[in-house]
Backbone bond lengths (Angstrom), bond angles and torsions (degrees), N, CA, C in turn:
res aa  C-N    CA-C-N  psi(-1)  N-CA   C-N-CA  omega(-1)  CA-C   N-CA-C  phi
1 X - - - 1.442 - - 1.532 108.95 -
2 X 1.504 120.18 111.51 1.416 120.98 149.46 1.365 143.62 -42.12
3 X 1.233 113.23 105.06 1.680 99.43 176.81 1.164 130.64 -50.61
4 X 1.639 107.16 150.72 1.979 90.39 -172.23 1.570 88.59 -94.73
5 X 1.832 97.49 167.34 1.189 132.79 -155.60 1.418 88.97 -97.14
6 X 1.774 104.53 117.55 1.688 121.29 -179.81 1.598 85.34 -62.08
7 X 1.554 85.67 146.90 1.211 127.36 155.96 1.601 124.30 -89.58
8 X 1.576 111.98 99.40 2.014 85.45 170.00 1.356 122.31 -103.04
9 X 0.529 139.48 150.39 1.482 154.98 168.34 1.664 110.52 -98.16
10 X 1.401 106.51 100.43 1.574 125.98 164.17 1.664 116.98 -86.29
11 X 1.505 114.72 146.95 0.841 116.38 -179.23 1.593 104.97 -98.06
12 X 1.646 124.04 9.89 0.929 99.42 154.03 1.519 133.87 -81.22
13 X 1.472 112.62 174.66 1.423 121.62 -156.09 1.326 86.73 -116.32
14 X 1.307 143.71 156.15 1.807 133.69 138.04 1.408 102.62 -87.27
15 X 1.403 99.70 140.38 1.459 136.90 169.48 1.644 103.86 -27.81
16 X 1.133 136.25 -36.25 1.869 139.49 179.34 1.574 102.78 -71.62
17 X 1.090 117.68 -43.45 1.418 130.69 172.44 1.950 124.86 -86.88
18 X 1.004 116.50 12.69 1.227 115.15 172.62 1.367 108.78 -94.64
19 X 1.842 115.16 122.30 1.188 112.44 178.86 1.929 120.77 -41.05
20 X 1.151 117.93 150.83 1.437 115.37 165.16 1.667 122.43 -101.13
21 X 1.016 124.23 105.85 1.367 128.65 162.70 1.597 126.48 -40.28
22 X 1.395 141.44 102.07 1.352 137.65 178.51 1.451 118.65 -105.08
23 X 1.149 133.30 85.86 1.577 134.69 -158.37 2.038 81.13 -79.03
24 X 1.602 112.94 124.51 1.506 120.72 157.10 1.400 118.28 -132.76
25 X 1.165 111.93 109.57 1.761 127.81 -177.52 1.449 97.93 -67.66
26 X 1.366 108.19 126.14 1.091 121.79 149.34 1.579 138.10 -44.20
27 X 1.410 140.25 100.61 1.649 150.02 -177.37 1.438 96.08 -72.76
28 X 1.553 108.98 129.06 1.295 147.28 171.94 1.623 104.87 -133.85
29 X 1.918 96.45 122.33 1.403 105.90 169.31 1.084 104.56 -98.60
30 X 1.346 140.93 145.36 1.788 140.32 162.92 1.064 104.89 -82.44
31 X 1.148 138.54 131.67 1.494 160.35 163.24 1.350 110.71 -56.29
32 X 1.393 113.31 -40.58 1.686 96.65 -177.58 1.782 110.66 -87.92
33 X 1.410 114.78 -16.34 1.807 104.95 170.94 1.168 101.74 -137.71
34 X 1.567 130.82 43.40 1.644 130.50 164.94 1.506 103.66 43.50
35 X 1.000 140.08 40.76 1.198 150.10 175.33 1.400 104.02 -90.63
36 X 1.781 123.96 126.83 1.102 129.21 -165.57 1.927 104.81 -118.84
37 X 1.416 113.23 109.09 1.503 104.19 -179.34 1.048 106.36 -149.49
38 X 1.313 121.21 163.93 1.610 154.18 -153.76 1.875 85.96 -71.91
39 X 1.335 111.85 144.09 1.398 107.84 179.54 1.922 117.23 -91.22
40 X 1.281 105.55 -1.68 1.483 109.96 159.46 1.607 111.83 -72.10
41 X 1.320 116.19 -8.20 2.310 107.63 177.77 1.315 91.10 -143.78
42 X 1.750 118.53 31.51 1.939 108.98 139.52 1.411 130.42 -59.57
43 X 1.180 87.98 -36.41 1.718 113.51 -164.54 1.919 91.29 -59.05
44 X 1.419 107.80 -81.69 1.155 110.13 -179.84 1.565 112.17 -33.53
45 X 1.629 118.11 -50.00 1.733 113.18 -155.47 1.706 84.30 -75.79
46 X 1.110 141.67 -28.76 2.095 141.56 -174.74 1.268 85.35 -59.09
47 X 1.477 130.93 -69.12 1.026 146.32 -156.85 1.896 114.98 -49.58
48 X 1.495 105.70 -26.16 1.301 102.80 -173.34 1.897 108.19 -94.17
49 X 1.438 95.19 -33.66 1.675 116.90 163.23 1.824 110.39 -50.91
50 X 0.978 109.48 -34.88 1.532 111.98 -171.74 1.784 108.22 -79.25
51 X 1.556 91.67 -36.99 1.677 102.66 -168.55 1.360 101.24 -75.72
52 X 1.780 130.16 -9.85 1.311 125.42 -175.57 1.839 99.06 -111.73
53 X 1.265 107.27 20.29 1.642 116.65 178.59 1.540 100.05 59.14
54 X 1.113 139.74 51.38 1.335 149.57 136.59 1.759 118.69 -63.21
55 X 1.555 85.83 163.69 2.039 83.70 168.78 1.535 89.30 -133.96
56 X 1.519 105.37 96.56 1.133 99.09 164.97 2.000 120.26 -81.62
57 X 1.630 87.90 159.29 2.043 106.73 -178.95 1.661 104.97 -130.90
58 X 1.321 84.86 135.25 1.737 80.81 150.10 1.304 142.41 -139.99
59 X 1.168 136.20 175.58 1.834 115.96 -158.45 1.529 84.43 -141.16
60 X 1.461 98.95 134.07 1.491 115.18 -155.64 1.731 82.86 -108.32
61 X 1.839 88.23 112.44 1.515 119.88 167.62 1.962 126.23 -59.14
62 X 1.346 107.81 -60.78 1.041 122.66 156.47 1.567 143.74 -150.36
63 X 0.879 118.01 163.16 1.712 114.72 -160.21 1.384 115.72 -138.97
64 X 1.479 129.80 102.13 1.327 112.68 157.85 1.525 160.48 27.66
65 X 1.605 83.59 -78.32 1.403 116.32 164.63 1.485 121.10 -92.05
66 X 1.617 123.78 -20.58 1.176 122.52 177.63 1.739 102.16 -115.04
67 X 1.064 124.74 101.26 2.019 105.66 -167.35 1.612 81.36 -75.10
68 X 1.541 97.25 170.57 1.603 99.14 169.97 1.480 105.27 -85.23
69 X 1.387 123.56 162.47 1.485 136.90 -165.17 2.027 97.07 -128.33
70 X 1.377 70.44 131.44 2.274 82.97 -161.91 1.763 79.99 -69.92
71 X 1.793 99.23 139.20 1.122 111.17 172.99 1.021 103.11 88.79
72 X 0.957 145.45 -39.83 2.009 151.19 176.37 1.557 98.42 -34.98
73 X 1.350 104.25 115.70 1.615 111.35 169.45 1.548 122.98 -94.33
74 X 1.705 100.19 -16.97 1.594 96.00 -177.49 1.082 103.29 -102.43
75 X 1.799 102.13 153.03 1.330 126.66 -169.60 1.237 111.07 -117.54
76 X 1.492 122.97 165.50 1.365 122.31 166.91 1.241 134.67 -83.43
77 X 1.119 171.21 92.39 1.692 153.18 -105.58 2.162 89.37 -133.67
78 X 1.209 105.65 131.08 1.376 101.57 178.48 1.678 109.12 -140.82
């Protein structure tokens, strides 16, 4: 009887098969100056609206997880 032929199992991956990482920031328009920005420097642009006694909003442009859909009328209110 022949021994069977080990099997190894590597934890390498090849390069065609390595997941890909896509970092996508979320688009926020401000309502009070149509201003369109990345939602990591909302905080700051709310922040300058607040310091002039504003109520700032924003309406979430695009998303990742939601692409926008041509013709799509609804928006996100945040």
């Amino acid at each position: 009887m022949e021994p069977k032929p080990e099997i190894s199992t590597s934890k390498f991956t090849p390069p065609s098969e390595q997941p890909v990482v896509v970092v996508v920031d979320v688009m926020l328009r401000c309502k009070l100056d149509n201003q369109v920005m990345p939602a990591s420097t909302a905080l700051e642009h709310q922040q300058m609206h607040i310091n002039k006694g504003e109520d700032p909003c924003f309406i979430i442009e695009s998303s990742p997880l939601q692409p926008k859909k041509e013709g799509s009328t609804t928006s996100g209110i945040i």
